[in-house]
Backbone as ProteinMPNN parsed JSONL, in Angstrom:
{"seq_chain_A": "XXXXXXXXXXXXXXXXXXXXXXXXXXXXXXXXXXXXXXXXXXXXXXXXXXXXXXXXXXXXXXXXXXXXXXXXXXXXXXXXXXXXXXXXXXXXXXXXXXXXXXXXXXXXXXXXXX", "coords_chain_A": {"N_chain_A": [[115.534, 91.888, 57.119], [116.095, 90.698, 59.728], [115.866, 92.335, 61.389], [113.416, 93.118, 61.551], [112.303, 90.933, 62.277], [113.486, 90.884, 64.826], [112.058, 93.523, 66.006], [109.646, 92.497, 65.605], [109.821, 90.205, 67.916], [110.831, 91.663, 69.728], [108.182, 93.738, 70.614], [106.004, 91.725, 70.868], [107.085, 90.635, 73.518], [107.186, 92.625, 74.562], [104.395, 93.404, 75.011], [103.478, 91.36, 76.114], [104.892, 91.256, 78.85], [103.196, 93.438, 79.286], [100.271, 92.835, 80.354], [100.558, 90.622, 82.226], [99.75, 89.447, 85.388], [99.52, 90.663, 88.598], [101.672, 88.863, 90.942], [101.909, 87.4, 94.075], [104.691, 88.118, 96.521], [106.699, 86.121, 98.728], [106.466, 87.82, 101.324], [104.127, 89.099, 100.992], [102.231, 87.312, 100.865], [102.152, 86.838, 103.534], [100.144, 89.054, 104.51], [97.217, 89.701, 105.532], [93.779, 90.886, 104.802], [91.419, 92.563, 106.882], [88.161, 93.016, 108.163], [87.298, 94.362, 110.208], [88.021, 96.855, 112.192], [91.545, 97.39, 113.171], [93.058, 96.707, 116.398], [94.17, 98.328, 119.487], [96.828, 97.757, 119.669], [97.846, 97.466, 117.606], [99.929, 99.075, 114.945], [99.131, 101.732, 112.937], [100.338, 102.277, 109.612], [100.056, 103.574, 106.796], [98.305, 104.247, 104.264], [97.851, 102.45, 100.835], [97.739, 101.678, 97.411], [96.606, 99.481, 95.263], [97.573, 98.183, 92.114], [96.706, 96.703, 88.795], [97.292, 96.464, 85.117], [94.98, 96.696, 83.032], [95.369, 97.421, 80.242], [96.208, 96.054, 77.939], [94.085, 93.737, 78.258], [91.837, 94.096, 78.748], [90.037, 93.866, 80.496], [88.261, 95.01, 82.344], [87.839, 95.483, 85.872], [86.95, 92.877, 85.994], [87.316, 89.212, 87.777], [90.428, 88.706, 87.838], [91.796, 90.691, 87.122], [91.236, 92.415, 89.021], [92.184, 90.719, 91.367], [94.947, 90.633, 90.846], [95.384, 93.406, 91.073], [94.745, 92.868, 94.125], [96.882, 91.76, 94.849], [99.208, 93.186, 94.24], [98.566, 94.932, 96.46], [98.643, 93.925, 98.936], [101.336, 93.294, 98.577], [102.61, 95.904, 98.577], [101.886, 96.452, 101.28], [103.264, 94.887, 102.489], [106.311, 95.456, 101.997], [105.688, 97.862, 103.213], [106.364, 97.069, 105.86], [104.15, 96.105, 107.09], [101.553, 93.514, 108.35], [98.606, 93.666, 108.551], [95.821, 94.744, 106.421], [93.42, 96.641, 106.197], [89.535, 97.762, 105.784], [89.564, 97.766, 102.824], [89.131, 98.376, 99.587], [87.664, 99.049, 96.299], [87.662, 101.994, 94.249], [84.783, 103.475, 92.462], [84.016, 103.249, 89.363], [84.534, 104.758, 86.19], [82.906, 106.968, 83.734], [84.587, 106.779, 81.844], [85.826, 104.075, 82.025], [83.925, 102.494, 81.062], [84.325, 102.725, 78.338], [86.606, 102.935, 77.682], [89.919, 100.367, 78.997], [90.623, 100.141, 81.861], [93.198, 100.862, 84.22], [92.695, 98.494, 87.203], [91.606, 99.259, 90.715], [92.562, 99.174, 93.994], [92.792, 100.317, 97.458], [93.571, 100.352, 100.664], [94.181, 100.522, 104.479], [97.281, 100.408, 105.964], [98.339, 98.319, 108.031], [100.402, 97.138, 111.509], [100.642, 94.567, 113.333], [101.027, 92.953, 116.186]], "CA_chain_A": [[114.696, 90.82, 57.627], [116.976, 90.665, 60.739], [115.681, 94.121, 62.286], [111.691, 92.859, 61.798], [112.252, 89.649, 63.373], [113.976, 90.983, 66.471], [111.327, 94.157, 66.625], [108.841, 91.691, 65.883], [109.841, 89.457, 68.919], [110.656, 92.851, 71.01], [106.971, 94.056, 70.487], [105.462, 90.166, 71.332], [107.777, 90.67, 74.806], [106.433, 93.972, 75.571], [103.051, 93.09, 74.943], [103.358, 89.655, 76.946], [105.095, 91.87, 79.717], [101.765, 94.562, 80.398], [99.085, 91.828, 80.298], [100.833, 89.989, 83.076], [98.587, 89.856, 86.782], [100.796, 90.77, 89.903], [101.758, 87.584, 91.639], [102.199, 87.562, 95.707], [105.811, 87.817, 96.716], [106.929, 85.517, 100.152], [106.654, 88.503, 102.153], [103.199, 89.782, 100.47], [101.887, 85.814, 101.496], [101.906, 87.188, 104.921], [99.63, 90.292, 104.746], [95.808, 89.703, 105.479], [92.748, 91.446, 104.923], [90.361, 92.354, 107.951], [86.764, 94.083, 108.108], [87.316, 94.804, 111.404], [89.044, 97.603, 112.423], [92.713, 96.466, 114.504], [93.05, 96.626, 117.93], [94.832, 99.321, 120.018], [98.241, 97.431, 120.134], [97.723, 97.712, 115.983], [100.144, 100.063, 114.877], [98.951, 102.011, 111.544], [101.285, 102.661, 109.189], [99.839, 104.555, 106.385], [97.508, 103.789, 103.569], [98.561, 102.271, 99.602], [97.241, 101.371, 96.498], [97.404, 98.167, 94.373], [96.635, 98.561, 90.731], [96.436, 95.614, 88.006], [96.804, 96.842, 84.029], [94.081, 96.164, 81.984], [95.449, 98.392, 79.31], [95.865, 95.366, 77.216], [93.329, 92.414, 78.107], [90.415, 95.195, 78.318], [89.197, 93.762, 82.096], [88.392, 96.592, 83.914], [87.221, 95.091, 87.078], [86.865, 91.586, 86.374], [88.168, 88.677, 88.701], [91.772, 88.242, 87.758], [92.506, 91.724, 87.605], [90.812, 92.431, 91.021], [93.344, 89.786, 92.185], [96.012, 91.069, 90.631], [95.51, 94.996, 92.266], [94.662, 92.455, 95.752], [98.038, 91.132, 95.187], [99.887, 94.304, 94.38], [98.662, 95.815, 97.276], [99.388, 93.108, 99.579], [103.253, 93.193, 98.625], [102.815, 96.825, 98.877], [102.187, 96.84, 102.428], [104.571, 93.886, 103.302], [107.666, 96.397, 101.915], [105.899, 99.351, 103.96], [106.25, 96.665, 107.016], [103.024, 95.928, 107.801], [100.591, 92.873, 108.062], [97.309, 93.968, 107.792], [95.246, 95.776, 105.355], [91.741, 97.943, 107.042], [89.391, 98.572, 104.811], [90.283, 97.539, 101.152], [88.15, 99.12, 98.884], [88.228, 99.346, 95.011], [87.253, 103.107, 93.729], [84.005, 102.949, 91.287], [84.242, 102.976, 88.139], [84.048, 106.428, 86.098], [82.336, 107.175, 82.535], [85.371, 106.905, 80.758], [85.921, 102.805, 82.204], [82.892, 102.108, 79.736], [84.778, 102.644, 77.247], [88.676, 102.656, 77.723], [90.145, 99.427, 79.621], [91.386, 101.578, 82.811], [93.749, 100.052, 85.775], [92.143, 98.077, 88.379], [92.32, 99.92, 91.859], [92.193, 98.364, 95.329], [93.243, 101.012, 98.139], [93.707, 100.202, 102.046], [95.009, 101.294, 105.391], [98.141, 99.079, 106.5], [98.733, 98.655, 109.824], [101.234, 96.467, 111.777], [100.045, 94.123, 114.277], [101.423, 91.546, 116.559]], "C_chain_A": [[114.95, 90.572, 59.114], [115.896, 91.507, 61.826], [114.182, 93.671, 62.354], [111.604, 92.242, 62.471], [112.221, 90.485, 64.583], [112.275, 92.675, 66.864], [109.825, 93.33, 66.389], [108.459, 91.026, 67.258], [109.941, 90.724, 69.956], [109.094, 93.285, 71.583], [105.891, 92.985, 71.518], [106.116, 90.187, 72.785], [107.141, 91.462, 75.224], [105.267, 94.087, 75.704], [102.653, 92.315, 76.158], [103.806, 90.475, 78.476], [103.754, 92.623, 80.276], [100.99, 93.697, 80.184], [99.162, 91.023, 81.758], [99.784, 90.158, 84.745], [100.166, 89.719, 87.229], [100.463, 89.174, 90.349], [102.331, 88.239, 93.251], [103.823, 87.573, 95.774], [105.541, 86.89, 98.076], [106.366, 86.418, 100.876], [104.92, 89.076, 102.135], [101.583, 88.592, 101.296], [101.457, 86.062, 103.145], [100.686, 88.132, 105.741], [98.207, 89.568, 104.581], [94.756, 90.928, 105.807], [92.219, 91.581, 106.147], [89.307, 93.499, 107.638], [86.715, 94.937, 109.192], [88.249, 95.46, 111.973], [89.848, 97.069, 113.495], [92.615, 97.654, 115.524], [93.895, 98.176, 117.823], [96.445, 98.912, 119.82], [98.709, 96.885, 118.686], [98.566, 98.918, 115.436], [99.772, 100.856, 113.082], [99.817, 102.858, 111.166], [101.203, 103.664, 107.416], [98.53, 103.528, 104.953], [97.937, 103.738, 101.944], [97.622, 101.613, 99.232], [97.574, 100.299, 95.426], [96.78, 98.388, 93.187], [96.934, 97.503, 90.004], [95.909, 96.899, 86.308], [96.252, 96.4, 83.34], [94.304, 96.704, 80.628], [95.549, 97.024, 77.551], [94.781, 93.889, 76.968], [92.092, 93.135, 78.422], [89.617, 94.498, 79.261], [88.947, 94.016, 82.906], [87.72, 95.531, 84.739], [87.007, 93.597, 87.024], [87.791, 90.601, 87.384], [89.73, 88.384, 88.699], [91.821, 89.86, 87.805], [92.275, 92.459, 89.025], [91.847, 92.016, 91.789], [94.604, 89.99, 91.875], [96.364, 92.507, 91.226], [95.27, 94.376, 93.655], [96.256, 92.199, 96.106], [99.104, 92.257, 95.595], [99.696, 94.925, 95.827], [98.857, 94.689, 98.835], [101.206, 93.542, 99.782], [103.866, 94.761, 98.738], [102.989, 97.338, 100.617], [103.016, 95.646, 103.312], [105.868, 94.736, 103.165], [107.439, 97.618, 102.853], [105.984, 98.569, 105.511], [104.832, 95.814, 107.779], [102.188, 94.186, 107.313], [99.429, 92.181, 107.701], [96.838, 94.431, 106.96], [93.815, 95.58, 106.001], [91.134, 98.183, 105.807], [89.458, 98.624, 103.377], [88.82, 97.861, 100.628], [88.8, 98.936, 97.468], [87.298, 100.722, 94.707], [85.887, 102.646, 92.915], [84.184, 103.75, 90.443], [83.579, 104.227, 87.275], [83.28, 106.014, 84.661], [83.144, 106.699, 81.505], [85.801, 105.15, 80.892], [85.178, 102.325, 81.402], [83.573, 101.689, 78.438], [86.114, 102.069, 76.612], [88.785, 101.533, 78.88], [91.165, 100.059, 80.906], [91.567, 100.309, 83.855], [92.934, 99.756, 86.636], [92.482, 98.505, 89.718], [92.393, 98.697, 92.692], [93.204, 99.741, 96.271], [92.65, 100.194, 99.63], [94.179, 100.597, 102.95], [96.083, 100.193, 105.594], [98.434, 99.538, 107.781], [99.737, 96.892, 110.472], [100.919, 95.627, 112.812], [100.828, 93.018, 115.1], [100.941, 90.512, 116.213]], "O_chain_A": [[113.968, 90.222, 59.77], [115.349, 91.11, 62.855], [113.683, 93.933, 63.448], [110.94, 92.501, 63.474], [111.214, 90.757, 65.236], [111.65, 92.659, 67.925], [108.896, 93.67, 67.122], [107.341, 91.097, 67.769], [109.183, 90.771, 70.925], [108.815, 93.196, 72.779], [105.242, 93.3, 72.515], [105.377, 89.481, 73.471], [106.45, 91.271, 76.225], [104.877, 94.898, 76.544], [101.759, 92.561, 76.968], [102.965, 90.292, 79.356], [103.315, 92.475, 81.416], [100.967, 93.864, 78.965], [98.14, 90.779, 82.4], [99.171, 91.208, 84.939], [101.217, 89.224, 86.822], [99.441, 88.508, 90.184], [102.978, 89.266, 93.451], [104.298, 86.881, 94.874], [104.401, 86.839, 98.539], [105.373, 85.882, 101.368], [104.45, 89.458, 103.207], [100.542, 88.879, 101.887], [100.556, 85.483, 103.751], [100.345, 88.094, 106.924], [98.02, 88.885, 103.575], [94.834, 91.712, 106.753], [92.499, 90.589, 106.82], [89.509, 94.564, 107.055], [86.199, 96.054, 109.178], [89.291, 94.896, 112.309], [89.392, 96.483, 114.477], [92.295, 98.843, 115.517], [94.177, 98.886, 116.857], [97.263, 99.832, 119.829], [99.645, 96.103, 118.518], [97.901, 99.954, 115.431], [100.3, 100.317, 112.109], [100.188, 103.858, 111.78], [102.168, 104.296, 106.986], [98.164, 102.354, 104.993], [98.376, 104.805, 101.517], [96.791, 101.04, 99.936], [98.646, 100.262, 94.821], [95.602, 98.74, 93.123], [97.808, 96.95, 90.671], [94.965, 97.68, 86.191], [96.808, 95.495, 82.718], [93.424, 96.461, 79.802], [95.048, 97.216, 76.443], [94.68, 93.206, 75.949], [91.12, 92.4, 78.248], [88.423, 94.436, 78.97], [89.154, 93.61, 84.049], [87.027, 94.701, 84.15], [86.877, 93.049, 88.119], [88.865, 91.038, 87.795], [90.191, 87.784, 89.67], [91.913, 90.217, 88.979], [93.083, 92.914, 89.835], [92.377, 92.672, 92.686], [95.459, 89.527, 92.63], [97.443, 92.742, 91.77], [95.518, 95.162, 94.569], [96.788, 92.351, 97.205], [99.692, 92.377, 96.67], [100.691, 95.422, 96.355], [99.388, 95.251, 99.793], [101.926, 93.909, 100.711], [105.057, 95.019, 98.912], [103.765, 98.157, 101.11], [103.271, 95.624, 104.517], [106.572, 94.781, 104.173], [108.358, 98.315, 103.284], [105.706, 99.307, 106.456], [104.752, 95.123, 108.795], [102.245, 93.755, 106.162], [99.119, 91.139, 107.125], [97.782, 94.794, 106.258], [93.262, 94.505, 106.235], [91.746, 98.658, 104.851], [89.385, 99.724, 102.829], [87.724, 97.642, 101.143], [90.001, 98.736, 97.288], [86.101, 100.551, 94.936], [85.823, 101.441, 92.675], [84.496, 104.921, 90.659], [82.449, 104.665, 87.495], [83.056, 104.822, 84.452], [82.69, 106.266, 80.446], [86.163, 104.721, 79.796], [85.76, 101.462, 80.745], [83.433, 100.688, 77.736], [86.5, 101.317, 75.718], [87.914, 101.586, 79.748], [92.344, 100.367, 80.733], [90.848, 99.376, 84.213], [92.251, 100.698, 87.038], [93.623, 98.214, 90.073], [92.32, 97.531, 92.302], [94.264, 100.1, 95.759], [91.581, 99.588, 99.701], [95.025, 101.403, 102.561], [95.724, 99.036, 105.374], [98.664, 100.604, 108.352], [99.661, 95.805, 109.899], [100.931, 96.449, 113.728], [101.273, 92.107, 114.402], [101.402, 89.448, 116.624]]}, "name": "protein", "num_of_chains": 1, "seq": "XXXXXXXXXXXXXXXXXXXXXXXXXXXXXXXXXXXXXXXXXXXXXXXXXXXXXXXXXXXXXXXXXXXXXXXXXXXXXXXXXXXXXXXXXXXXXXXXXXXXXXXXXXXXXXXXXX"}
């Protein structure tokens, strides 16, 4: 009875774990979007991807997981240094998204700016 419980409650953890949206770190808080490509005195520092799993709440593309691959990729380019993000784009959406609940993209350039 012991051994069900606990893989009971293990299961209910690991579940509750991949459902979760990315949250901003401090550092992530810092990083803004622009449409407009940066300046000359902009240094670019390479380009990363924020993803959000839908594998269990089956929301390909809707608004919380959007915001959860915005977030990820935020805190992605605060660890590669950078401030900005050029460019953010989300991929579209293939044949097989129809069907199967597939990771939310978001890709950008990061670049470093005064």
């Amino acid at each position: 009875m012991r051994i069900k419980m606990l893989l009971g409650l293990s299961a209910a953890m690991l579940l509750a774990g991949c459902s979760t949206t990315h949250q901003l770190d401090a550092a992530g808080q810092q990083v803004k979007f622009t449409d407009s490509k940066p300046g000359k005195d902009c240094q670019l520092i390479g380009e990363v991807t924020g993803t959000q799993s839908n594998w269990l709440s089956g929301s390909g593309g809707n608004g919380s997981s959007m915001r959860g691959a915005a977030n990820d990729l935020r805190n992605k380019a605060a660890a590669m240094g950078g401030n900005t993000i050029y460019g953010a784009n989300s991929p579209t959406q293939s044949f097989v998204s129809s069907f199967v609940p597939v990771d939310s993209k978001m890709i950008g350039q990061v670049y470093k700016c005064p």
